[in-house]
C-alpha positions in Angstrom: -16.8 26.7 -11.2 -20.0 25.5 -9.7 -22.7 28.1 -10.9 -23.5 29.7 -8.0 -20.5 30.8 -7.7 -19.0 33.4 -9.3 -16.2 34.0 -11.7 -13.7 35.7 -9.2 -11.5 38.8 -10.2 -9.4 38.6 -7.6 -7.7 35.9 -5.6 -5.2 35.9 -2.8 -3.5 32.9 -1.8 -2.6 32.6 2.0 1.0 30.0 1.6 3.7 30.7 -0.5 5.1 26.5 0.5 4.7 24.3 -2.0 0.7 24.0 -2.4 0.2 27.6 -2.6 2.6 28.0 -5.4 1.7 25.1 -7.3 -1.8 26.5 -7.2 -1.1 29.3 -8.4 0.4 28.0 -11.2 -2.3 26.4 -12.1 -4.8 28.8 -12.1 -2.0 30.8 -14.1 -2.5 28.3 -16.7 -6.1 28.4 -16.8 -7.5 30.1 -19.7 -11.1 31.0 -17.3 -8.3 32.8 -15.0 -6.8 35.0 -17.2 -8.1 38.1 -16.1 -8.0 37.2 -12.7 -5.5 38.7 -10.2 -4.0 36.6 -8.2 -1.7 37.1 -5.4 0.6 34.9 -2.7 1.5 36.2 1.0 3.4 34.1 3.0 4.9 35.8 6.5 8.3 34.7 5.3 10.9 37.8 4.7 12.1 35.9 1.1 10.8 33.1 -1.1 11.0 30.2 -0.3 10.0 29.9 3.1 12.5 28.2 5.0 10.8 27.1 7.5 7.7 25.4 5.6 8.1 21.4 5.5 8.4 21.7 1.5 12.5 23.4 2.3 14.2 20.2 3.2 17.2 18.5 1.2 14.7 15.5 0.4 10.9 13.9 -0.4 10.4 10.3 -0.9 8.7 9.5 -4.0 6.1 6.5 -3.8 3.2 5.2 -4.8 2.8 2.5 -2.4 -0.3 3.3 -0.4 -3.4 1.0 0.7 -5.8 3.6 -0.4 -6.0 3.2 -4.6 -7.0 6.3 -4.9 -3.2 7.8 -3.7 -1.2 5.0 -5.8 -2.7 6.6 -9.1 -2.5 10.2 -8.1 1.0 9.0 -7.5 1.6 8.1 -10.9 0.1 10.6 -12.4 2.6 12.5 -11.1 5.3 10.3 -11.7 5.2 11.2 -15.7 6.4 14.6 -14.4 9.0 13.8 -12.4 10.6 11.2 -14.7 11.0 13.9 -17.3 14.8 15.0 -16.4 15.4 17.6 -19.0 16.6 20.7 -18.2 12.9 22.8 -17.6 11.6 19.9 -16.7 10.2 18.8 -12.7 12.5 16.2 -12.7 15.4 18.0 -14.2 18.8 19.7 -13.4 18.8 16.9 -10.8 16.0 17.7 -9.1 14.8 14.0 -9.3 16.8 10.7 -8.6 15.6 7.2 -9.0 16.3 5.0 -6.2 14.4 1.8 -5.3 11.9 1.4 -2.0 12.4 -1.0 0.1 8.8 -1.3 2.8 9.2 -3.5 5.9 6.5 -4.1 8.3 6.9 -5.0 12.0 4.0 -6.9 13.8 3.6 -6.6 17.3 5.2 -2.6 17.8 3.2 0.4 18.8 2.0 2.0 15.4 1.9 -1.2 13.5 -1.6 -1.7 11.5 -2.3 -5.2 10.3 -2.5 -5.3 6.3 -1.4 -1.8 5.5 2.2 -3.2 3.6 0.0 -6.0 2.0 -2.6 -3.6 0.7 0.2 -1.2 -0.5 1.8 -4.5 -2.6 -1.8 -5.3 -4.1 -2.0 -2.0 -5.0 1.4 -1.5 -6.5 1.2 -4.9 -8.3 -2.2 -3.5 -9.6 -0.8 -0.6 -11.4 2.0 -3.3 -12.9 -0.9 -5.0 -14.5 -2.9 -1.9 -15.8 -0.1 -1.0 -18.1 -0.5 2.1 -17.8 2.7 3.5 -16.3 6.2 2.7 -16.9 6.1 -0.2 -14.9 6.1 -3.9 -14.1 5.3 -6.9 -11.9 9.3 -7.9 -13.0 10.2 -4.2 -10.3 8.6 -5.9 -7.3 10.1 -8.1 -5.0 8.6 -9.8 -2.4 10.8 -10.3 0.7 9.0 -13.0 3.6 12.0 -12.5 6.2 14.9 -10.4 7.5 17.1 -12.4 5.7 15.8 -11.4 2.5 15.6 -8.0 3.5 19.1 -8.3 4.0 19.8 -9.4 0.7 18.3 -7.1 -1.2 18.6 -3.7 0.9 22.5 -4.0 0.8 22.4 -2.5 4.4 24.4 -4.3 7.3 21.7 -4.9 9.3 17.5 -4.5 8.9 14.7 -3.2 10.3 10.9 -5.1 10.2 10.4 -8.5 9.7 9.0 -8.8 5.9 8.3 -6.7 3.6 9.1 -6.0 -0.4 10.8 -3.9 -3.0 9.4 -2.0 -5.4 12.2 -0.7 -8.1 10.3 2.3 -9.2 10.6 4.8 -7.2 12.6 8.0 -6.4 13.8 11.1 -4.1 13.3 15.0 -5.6 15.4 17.6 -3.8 12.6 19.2 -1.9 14.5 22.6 -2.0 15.7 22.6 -5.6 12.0 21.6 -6.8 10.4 24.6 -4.5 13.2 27.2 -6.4 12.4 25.6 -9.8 8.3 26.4 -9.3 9.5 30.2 -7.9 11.9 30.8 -11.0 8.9 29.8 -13.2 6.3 32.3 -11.7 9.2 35.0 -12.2 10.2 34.1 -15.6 6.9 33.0 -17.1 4.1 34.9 -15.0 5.4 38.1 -13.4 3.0 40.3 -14.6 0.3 38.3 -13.6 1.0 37.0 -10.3 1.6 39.7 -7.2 3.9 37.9 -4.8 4.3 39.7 -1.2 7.0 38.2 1.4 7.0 39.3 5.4 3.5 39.3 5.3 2.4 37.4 8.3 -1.4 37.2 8.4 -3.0 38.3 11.6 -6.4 36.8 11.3 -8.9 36.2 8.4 -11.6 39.3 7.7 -15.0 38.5 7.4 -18.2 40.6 6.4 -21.7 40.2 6.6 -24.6 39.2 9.5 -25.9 36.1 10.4 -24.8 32.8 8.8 -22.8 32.3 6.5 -20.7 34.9 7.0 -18.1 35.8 4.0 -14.1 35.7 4.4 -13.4 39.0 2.4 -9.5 38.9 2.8 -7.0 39.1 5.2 -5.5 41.5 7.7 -1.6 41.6 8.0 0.1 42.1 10.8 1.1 45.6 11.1 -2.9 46.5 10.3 -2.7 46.2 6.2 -5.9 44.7 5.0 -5.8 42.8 1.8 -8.9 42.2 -0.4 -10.1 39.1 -2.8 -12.9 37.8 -4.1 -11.7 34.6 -2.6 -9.4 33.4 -0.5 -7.3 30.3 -0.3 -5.5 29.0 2.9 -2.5 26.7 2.0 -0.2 27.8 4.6 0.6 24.2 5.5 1.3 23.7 9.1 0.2 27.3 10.4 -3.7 26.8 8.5 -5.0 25.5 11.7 -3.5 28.8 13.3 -5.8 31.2 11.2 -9.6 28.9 11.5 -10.9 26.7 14.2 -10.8 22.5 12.2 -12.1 21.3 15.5 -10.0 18.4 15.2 -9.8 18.0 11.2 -6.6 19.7 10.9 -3.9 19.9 13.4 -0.1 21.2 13.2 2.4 18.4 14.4 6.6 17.7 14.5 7.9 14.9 12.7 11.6 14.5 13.4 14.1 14.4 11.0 18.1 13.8 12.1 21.0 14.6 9.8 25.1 13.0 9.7 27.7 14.3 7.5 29.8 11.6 5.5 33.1 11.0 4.3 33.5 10.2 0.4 33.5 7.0 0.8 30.5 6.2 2.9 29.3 8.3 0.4 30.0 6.4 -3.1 28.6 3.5 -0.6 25.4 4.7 0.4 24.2 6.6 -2.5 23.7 3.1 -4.5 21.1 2.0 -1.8 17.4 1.8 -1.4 15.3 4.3 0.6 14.3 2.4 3.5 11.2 2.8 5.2 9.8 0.5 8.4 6.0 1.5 7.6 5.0 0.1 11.4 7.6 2.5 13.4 7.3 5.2 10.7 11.1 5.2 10.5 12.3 5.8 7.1 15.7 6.5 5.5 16.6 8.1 2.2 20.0 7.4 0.3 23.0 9.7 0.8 23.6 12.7 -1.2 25.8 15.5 -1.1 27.8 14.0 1.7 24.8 13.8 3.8 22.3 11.6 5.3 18.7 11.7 6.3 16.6 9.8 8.1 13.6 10.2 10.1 9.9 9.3 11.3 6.7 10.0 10.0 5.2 9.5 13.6 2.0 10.7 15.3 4.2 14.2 16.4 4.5 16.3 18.9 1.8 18.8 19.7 2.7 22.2 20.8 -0.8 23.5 22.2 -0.9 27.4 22.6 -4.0 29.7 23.6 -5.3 31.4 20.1 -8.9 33.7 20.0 -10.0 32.0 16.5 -13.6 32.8 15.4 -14.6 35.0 18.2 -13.1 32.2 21.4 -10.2 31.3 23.2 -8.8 27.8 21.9 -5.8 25.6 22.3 -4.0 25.7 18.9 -0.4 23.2 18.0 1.4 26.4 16.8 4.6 25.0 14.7 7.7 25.7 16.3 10.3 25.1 14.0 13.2 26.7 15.7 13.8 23.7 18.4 15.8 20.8 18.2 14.2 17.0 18.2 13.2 15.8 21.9 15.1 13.4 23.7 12.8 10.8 22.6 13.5 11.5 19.4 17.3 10.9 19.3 16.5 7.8 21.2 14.2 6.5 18.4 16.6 7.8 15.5 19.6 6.1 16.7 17.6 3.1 17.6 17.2 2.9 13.6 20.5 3.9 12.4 22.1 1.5 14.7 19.9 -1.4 12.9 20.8 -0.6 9.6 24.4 0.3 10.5 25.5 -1.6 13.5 29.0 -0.4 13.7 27.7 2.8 13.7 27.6 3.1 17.3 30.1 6.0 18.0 29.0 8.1 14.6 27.4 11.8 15.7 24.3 13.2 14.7 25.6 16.4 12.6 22.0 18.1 13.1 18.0 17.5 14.1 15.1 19.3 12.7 11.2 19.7 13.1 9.6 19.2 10.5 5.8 20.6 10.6 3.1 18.6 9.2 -1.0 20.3 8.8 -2.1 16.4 9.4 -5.8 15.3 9.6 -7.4 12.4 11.5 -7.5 9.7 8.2 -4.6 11.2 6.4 -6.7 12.3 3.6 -5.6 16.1 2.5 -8.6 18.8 3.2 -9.1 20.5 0.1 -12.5 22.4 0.0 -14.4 25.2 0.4 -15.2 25.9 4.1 -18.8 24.8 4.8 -19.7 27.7 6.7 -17.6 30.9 5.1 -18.4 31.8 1.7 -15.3 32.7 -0.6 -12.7 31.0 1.8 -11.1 27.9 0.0 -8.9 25.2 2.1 -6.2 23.7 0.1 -4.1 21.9 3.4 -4.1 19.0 5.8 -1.5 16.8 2.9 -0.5 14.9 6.3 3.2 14.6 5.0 2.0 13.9 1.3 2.1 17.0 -0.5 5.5 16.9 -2.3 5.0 13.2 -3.9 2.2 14.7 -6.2 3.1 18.4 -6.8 3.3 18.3 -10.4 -0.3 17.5 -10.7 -1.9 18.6 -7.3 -2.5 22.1 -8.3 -4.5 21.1 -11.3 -6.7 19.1 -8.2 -7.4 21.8 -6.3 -8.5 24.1 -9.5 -10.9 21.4 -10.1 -12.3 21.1 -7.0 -12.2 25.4 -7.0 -14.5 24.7 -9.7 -16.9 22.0 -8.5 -15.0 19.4 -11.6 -12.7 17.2 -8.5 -13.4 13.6 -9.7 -15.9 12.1 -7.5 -13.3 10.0 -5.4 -10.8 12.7 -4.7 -14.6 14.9 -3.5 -15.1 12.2 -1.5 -12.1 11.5 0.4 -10.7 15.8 0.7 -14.0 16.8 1.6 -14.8 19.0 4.8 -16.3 16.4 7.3 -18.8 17.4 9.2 -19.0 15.4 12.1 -15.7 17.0 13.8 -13.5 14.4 14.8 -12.7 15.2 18.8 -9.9 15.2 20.6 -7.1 14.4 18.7 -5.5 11.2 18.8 -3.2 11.0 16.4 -3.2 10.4 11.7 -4.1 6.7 11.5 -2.9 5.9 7.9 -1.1 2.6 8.8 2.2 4.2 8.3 2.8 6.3 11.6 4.8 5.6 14.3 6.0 6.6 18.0 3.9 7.3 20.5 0.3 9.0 20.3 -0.6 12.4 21.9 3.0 13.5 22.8 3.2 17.5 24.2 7.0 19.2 22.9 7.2 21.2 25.6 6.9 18.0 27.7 8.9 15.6 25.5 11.4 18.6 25.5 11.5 18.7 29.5 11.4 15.1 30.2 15.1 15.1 28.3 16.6 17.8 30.2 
């Protein structure tokens, strides 16, 4: 911990989703935490929330990204989640391999010149270190649909080139987040104080002038809690307890479901995640008599009047309860139908919200607020999060303690030239339109 801060002898962890707990988990493991008390609210009534984006039947696993930076953080945690014995992160089949298949479509709203090529550079990069279980032999180049074709296995394709890299994987998202709770309660009960249906009003500060120190929390229902510092990771509902002026902002990605028979099944489950990285439209293989597919889009925005810091602002409050937009379906079975073109009369089983905290660049925030003393940030994963959860909670306790390699500093860090408006995550991989209301997207379909 940097040295002008001190050791503290109690912490209280706002976010019992995936970040949270895999923070506290490390901090558990810390030997400089042992005597610290450490504690997780999260306003759901039980554990795990099931309304966080970490409770979900799926995450892709990749490390094809165009910033370096994310492809080795990646495989870092790849080691972790190739290890498919029983206590393991990958085990009890809580990880599957499946290959990636990345297409990119020039000329569609979303698309961003070079991002797949920078991605394949990348990839083909960590081939060549050695490092990692991995070769140039798992790549496959693919210059046109017809090669995408041959090597997808799908009936039909979407983008126009693109490649396939044979190492990667899917984790079930909700087995993974009931794997990390059983270990808190088997392996750290007496040290960890976890406290469900504790929704948390507003953040309590003390002091005069500037800066002014967050001291805790205040329930709702009245019940203040105390710590010597605080950490918000309550994914999608941070930006509902501090003003980011634009760094951080709450938006719904769409995800649509369709139940299988046993055969599509056994057919399905053999093939690649798919994943159009201009339209953000991905697809993830069949399991359990189910598929999944989606977009990791710009999202909707669902703007309600909060009183944050002493004003009145205009907050995207998560509202997982509602079904995907009009839009949405449109752009959903718009995909399915090119990948499965006989598919025409098949029905959507269900839709879901999913809740991103995104931030302008993609990069996650993970710091300690510039201007409150004691209050720690550990969000903004923009969709990320679950690919490096065996080894992200280690990242945060570094940076907690002023030891965050100097290119994960650079790219979490608070930025202090707020953003403005929002527009949208440009990380070459989103898609749909920018700026979208729900309420309006929602009334425009009825």
């Amino acid at each position: 911990m940097p040295q002008s801060r001190p050791q503290p002898s109690t912490i209280l962890i706002v976010g019992g989703g995936a970040l949270g707990v895999s923070t506290a988990i490390s901090l558990l493991q810390r030997p400089k935490y042992s005597n610290t008390a450490i504690a997780i609210v999260d306003a759901s009534p039980k554990f795990p929330n099931r309304s966080a984006a970490s409770w979900d039947t799926s995450r892709i696993l990749r490390a094809d990204y165009a910033e370096k930076a994310y492809t080795k953080l990646v495989s870092q945690a790849w080691k972790y989640w190739n290890d498919v014995s029983s206590d393991a992160w990958g085990g009890a089949g809580r990880y599957h391999d499946a290959p990636l298949l990345l297409t990119s479509q020039p000329g569609v709203d979303g698309h961003v010149d070079g991002y797949l090529e920078e991605s394949l550079a990348n990839v083909k990069d960590l081939a060549r270190s050695g490092d990692y279980d991995f070769s140039l032999n798992d790549i496959k180049e693919l210059p046109n649909k017809e090669a995408i074709k041959g090597a997808s296995g799908f009936p039909g394709t979407s983008g126009d080139f693109g490649y396939m890299n044979d190492k990667c994987g899917w984790v079930n998202a909700e087995a993974v987040v009931k794997y990390l709770y059983e270990k808190l309660e088997q392996v750290w009960r007496d040290r960890v104080e976890v406290k469900p249906a504790s929704k948390v009003r507003q953040l309590l500060y003390e002091g005069h002038g500037s800066p002014l120190r967050c001291s805790g929390v205040e329930i709702e229902g009245g019940t203040h809690l105390y710590a010597d510092l605080t950490i918000l990771a309550a994914g999608a509902w941070t930006p509902s307890l501090i003003d980011f002026h634009g760094r951080a902002v709450a938006t719904g990605q769409v995800l649509s479901y369709i139940t299988l028979t046993e055969a599509e099944q056994q057919t399905l489950s053999p093939m690649p995640i798919y994943f159009n990285m201009s339209r953000g439209m991905f697809m993830v293989p069949a399991h359990n008599g189910e598929l999944k597919w989606g977009r990791h889009g710009y999202g909707y925005q669902n703007p309600t009047s909060m009183h944050l810091e002493g004003k009145d602002v205009l907050v995207s409050v998560p509202r997982p309860d509602l079904p995907i937009p009009a839009e949405a379906e449109t752009a959903c079975k718009e995909f399915l139908l090119e990948l499965f073109p006989h598919w025409k009369d098949k029905q959507v089983t269900k839709t879901r919200l999913c809740w991103y905290c995104d931030t302008p660049t993609g990069d996650f925030l993970i710091d300690y607020h510039p201007h409150y003393q004691d209050l720690f940030l550990v969000t903004g994963d923009s969709g990320h999060g679950f690919k490096v959860l065996p080894v992200i909670g280690d990242k945060v306790v570094d940076a907690i303690d002023g030891e965050l390699d100097q290119e994960l500093q650079r790219l979490w860090r608070w930025r202090e030239a707020a953003p403005g408006p929002w527009s949208g995550t440009d990380d070459g991989t989103r898609g749909g339109r920018r700026g979208m209301i729900l309420n309006d997207e929602i009334e425009a379909g009825t």
